[in-house]
N, C-alpha and C positions, 0 to 999 in steps of 0.2 A: 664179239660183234656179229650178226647176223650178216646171213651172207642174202645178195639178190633173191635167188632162189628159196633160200629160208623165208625170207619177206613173203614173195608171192606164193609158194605153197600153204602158209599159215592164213591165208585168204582163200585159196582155194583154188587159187588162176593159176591152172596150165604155164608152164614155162618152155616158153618161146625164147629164140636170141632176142626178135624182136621186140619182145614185153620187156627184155632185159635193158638192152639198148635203151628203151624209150624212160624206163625207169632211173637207170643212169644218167640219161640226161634230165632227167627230172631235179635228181640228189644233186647233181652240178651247178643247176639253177637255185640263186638263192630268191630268184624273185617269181612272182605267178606268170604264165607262158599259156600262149592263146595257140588254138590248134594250127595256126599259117607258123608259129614260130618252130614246135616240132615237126612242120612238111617241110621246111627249110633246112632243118637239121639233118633230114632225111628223106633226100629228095630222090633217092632211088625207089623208097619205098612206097607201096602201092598207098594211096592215101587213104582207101578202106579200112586197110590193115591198122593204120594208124588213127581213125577214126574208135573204130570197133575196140584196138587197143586203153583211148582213155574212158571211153564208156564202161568196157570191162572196170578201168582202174574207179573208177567212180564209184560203180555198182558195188565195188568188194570195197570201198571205201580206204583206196591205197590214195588217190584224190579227193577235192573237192574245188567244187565251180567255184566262181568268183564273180561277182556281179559289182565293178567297180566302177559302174556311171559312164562309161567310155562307152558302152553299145557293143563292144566284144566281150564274149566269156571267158574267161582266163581258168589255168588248172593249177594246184598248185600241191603237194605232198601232203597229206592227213600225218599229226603227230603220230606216234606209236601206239598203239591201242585205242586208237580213236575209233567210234562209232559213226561221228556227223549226228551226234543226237544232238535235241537243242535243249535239253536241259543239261548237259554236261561236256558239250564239245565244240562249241562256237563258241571266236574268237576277233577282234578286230582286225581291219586290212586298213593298209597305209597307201594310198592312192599318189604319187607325186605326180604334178600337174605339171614340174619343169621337163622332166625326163622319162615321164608315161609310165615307170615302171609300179608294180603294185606286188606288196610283200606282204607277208601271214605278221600279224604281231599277236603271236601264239599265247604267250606269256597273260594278254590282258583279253582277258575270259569277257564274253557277252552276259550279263546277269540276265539272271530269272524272268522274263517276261508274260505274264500272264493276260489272257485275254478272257471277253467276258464269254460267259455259258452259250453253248452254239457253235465257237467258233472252234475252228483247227491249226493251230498253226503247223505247218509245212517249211516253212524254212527262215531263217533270221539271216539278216544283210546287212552291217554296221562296218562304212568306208568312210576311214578319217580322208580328207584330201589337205594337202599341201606340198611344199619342198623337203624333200628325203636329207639327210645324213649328205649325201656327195655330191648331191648339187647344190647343198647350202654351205659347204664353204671347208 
């Protein structure tokens, strides 16, 4: 098993305690986490550090955003050798509307979506919404 530091040196990001920290709380979290949730986590920490932190994570694709209708961005862990390409690395997100939380459903891939001649697509956003697993019973 790979260790933190394996993880982010295979990306390329500098290893900080802090990128550590924030990555562990990342792995801890089975559900997507909006940046007030990791300032809360880490309320010592300068909020830049942890700003610049998940753009870092972003940028090297250790994250990816989450645009789940709620008006906040959420982060949530990139499988393992993911890119965030959209022909081979989107995947659905499960929105629950009882308990706000929003989870990766990894497993069920976003098919092929082709658009006409001209355009670009730049990023795919498919959020199921409903009742989760533990709020429904």
């Amino acid at each position: 098993m790979e260790t933190i530091e394996q993880i982010l040196e295979s990306k390329n990001i500098r290893v900080t305690a802090m990128r550590m920290l924030i990555y562990k709380f990342l792995v801890e979290k089975e559900v997507a986490v909006t940046l007030s949730d990791i300032e809360n986590a880490f309320e010592k920490a300068d909020r830049t550090t942890l700003y610049r932190t998940i753009k870092t994570f972003e940028e090297k694709d250790i994250v990816h955003q989450i645009d789940d209708g709620t008006g906040i961005t959420k982060y949530a862990l990139c499988e393992k050798d993911c890119n965030c390409e959209i022909e081979t690395d989107l995947h659905l997100h499960f929105h629950c509307t009882n308990c706000n939380k929003t989870i990766c459903l990894t497993e069920n891939k976003i098919p092929k979506i082709t658009v006409p001649d001209g355009f670009i697509s730049e990023n795919v956003n498919l959020v199921v919404k409903g009742i989760c697993d533990k709020c429904s019973g």
